[in-house]
C-alpha positions as CSV (number, residue, x, y, z in Angstrom):
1,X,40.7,-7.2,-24.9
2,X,40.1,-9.9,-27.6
3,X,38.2,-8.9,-30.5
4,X,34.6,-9.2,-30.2
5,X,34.3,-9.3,-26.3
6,X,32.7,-6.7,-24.5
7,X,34.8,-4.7,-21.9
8,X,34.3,-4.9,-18.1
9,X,33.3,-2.0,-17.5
10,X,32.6,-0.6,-13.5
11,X,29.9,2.6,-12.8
12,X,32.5,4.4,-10.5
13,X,34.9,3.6,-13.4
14,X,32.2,5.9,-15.8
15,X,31.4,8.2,-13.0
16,X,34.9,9.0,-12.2
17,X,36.0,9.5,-16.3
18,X,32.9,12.0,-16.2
19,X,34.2,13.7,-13.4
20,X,37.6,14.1,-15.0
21,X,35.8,15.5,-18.2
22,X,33.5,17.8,-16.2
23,X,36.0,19.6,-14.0
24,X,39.0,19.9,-16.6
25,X,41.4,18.1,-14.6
26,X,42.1,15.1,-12.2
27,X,42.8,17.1,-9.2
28,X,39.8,18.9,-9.3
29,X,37.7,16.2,-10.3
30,X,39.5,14.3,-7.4
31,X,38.9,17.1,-4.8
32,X,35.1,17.1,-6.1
33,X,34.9,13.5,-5.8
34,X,36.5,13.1,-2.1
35,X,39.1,10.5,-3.4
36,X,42.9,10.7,-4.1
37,X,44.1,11.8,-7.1
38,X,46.5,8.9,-7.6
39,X,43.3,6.6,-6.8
40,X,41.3,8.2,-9.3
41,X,43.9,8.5,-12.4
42,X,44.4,4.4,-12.0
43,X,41.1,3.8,-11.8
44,X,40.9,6.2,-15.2
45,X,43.7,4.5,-16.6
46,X,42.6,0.9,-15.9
47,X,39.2,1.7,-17.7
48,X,41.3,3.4,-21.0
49,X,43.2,-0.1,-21.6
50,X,39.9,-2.0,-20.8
51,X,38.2,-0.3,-23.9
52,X,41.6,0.2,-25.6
53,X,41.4,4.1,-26.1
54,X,42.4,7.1,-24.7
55,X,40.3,9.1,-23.4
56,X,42.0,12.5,-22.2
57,X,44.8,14.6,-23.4
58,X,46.9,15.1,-20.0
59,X,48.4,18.0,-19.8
60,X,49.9,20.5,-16.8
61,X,46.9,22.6,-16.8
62,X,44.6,19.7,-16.7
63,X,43.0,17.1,-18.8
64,X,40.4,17.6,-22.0
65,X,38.9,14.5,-23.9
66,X,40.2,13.3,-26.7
67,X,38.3,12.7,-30.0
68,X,37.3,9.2,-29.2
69,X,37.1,10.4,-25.1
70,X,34.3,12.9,-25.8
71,X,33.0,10.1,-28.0
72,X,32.2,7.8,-25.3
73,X,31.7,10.5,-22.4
74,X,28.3,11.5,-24.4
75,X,27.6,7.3,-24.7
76,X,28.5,7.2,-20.7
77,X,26.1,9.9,-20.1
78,X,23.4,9.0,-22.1
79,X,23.4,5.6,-20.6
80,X,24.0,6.5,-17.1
81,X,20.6,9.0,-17.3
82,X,19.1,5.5,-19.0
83,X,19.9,3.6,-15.9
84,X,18.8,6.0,-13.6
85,X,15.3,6.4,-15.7
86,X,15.5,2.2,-15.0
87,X,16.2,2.2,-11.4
88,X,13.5,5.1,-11.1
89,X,10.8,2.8,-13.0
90,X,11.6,-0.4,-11.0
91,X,11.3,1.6,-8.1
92,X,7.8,3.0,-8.6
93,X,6.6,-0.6,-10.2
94,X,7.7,-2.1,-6.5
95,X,5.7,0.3,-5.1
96,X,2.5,0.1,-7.0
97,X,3.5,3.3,-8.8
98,X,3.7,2.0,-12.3
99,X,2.3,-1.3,-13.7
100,X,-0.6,-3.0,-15.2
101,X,-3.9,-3.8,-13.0
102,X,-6.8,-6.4,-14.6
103,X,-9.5,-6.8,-13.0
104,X,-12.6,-9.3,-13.9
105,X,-16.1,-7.7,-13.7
106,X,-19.4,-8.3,-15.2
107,X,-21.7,-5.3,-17.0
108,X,-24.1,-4.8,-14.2
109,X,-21.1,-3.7,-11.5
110,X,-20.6,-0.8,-13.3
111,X,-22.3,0.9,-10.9
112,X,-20.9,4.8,-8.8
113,X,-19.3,2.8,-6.1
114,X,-17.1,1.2,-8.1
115,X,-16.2,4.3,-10.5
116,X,-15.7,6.0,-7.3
117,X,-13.1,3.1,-6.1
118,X,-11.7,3.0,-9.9
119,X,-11.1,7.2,-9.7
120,X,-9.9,7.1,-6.5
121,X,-7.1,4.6,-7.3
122,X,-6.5,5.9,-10.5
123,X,-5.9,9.5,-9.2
124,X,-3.6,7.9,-6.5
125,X,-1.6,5.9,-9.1
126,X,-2.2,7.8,-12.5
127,X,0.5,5.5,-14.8
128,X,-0.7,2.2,-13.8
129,X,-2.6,0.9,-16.4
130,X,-6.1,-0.5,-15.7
131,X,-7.4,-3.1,-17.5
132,X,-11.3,-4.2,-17.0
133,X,-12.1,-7.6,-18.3
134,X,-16.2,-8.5,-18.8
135,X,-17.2,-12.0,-17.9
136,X,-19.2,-14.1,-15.2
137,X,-18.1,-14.3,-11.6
138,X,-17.2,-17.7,-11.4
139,X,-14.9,-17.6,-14.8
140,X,-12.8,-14.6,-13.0
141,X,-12.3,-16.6,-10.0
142,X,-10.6,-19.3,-12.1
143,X,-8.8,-17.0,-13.8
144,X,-7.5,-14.7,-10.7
145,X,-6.2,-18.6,-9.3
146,X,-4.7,-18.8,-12.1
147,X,-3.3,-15.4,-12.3
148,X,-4.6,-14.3,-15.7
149,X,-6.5,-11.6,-13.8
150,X,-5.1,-10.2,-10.7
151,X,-8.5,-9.3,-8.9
152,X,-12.4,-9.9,-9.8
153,X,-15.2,-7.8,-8.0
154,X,-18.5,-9.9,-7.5
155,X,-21.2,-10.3,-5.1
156,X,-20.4,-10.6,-1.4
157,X,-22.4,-14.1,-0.9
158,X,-20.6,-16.1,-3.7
159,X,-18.9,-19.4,-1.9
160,X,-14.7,-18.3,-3.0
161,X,-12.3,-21.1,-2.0
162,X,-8.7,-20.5,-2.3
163,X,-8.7,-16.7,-1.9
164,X,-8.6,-13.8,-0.3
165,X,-11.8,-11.9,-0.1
166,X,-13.1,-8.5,1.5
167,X,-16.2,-7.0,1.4
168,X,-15.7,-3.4,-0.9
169,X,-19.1,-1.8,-0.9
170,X,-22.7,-2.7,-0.3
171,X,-26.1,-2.3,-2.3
172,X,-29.8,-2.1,-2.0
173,X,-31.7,-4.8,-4.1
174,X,-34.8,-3.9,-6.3
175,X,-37.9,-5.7,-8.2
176,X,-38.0,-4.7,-11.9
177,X,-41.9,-6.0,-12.7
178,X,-44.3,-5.3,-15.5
179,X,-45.6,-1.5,-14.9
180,X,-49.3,-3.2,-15.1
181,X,-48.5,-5.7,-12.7
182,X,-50.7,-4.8,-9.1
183,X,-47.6,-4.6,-7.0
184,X,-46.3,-1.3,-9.0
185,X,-48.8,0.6,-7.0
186,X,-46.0,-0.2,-3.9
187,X,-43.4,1.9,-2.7
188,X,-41.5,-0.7,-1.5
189,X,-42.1,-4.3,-1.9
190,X,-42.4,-7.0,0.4
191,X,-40.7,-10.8,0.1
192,X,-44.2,-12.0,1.6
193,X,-46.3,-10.4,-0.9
194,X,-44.3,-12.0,-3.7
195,X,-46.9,-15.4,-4.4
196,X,-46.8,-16.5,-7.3
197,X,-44.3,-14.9,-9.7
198,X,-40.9,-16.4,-10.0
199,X,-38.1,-14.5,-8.7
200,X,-35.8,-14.1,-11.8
201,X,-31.8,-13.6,-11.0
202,X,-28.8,-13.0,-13.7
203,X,-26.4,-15.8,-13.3
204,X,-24.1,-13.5,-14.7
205,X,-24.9,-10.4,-12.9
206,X,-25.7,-11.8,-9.2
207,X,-25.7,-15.6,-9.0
208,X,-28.4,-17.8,-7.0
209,X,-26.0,-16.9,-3.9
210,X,-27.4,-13.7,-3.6
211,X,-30.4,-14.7,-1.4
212,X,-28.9,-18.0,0.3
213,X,-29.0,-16.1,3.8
214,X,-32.7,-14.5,3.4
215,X,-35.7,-16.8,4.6
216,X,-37.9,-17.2,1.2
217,X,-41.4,-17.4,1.7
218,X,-42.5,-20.6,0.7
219,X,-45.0,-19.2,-2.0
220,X,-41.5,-17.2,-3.6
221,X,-39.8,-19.4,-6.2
222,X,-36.2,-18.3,-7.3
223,X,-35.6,-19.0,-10.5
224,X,-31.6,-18.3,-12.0
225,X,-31.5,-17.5,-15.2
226,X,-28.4,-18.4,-17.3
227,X,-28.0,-14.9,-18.9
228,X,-27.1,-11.3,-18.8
229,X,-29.3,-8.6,-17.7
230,X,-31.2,-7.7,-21.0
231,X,-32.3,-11.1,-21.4
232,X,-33.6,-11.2,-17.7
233,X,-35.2,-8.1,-18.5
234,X,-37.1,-9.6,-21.7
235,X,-38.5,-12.3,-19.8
236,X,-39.8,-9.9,-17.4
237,X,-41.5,-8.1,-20.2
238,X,-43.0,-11.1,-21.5
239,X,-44.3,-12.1,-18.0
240,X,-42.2,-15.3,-17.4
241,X,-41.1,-13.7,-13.7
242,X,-39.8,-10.7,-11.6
243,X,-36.1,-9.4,-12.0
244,X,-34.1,-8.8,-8.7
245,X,-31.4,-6.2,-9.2
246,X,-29.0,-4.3,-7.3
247,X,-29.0,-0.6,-7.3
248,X,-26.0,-0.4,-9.1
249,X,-27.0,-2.6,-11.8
250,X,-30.3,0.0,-12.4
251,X,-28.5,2.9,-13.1
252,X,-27.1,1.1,-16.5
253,X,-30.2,-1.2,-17.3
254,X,-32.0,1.2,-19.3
255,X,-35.6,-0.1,-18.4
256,X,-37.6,0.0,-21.1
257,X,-41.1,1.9,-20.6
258,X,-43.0,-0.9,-19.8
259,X,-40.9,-1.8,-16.4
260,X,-40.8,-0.3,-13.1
261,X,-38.6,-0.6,-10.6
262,X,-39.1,-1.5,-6.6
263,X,-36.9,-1.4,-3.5
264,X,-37.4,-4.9,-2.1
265,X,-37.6,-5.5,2.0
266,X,-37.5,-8.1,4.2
267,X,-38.2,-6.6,7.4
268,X,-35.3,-4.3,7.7
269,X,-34.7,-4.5,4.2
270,X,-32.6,-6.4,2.0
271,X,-28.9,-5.6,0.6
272,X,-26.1,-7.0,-1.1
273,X,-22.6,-6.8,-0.7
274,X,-19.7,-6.6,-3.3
275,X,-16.2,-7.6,-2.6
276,X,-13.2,-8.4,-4.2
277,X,-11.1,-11.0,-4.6
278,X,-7.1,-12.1,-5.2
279,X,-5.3,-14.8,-5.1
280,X,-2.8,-14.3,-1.9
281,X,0.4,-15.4,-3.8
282,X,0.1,-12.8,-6.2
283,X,2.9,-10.4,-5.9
284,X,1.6,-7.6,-8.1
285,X,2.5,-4.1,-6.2
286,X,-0.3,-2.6,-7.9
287,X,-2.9,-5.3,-7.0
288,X,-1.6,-4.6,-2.8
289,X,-2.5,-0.9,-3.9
290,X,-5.4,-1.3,-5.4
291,X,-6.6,-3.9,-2.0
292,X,-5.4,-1.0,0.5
293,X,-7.3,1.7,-1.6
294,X,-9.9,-0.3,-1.5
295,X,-10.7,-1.1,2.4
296,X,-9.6,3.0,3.2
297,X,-12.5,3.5,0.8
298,X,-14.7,1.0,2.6
């Protein structure tokens, strides 16, 4: 072996020498091992010269490592228990066991259907790390093509091109208005008795998308606002406009005293879906997990 190179080394080369040091002896370690005896003392042998020590005293009775053979059986060991511990990881990271998950979502989607997705997927697949990255809808599209995130959640109507989408849960949509405005008195609230107050919608929470497929009075004007939900919110307080919110989004608003809420209809009623999408090139075993947790869930 020329100084400085690293040996060739073989696993059955290691197994076999740990055989040899666990049984004692060649023959037994060759009757354990299902080989020949001659088979596995040349196959010793050949790995002593390639590392350029000896590594058993052979003797009648058997065979016991040297100095420098127990030496390197505790190195083999060690690193054969490493490799396993490797080939164990890469296993479970193919299989969306282990890994990293990021996923692009904006405040107001914090809502129980989507802690209930998070918990169920986390309780399948406890060591994948989940990573939740805040942001607008369209920005996490770009970055899921690009593969910066591998999956954004955001609201069912948004026009995705280039991706896969599917619909993961659906929500009710509500009116926050002033609570001294006449239509608090409602249970519910009606599209046609919305004349006259702007219909105010978070660009980052649900986009102007969100009521493309409804039929809009003429006497309702949709206004988006390009904003978060607490600014929404303020404008509503000063009067500028009504807020329309998903379900979700109320349980974390935190409405202040002077707003009330109302379920908004449109005949049957009006709701929103959420879904979730990935770019189909992604290879991410956790991200095909998370996808297939996802629909069962559905």
């Amino acid at each position: 072996m020329k100084p400085g190179s690293a040996p060739r080394l073989d696993l059955t080369s290691l197994r076999w020498s740990l055989a040899v040091a666990s049984a004692g002896g060649f023959r037994k370690a060759a009757d354990a091992l299902g080989v020949e005896q001659s088979a596995l003392s040349r196959r010793v042998r050949g790995l002593e010269d390639e590392i350029g020590v000896s590594l058993f005293h052979r003797n009648p009775g058997g065979a016991t490592p040297t100095f420098a053979g127990a030496s390197f059986i505790r190195g083999v060991e060690h690193a054969l228990d490493l490799l396993s511990d490797t080939v164990t990881e890469a296993r479970e990271a193919g299989q969306g066991r282990l890994g990293r998950l990021k996923i692009g979502l904006t405040p107001s989607f914090l809502s129980e259907a989507l802690f209930g997705l998070l918990q169920r997927f986390r309780g399948a697949h406890p060591h994948v790390q989940i990573e939740m990255v805040s942001g607008e809808a369209g920005d996490h599209l770009s970055a899921v093509a690009d593969r910066r995130l591998d999956i954004a959640v955001l609201p069912g109507g948004m026009t995705v091109t280039g991706l896969d989408v599917s619909e993961l849960w659906r929500e009710t949509l509500h009116v926050v208005l002033p609570a001294r405005h006449p239509l608090a008195l409602e249970q519910t609230i009606d599209l046609q008795s919305l004349n006259g107050d702007p219909l105010l919608i978070s660009e980052g929470d649900l986009g102007a998308d969100v009521l493309t497929q409804t039929r809009l009075p003429a006497s309702v004007t949709l206004k988006t606002v390009r904003a978060g939900l607490p600014i929404v919110l303020a404008q509503v307080e000063l009067g500028l406009g009504l807020a329309v919110i998903t379900s979700g989004a109320l349980e974390h608003a935190g409405l202040p005293g002077s707003l009330v809420h109302r379920p908004l209809h449109a005949g049957e009623g009006l709701s929103v879906s959420f879904a979730a999408a990935w770019f189909h090139q992604n290879d991410n075993p956790a991200l095909r997990r998370f996808v297939s947790s996802a629909r069962a869930l559905r």
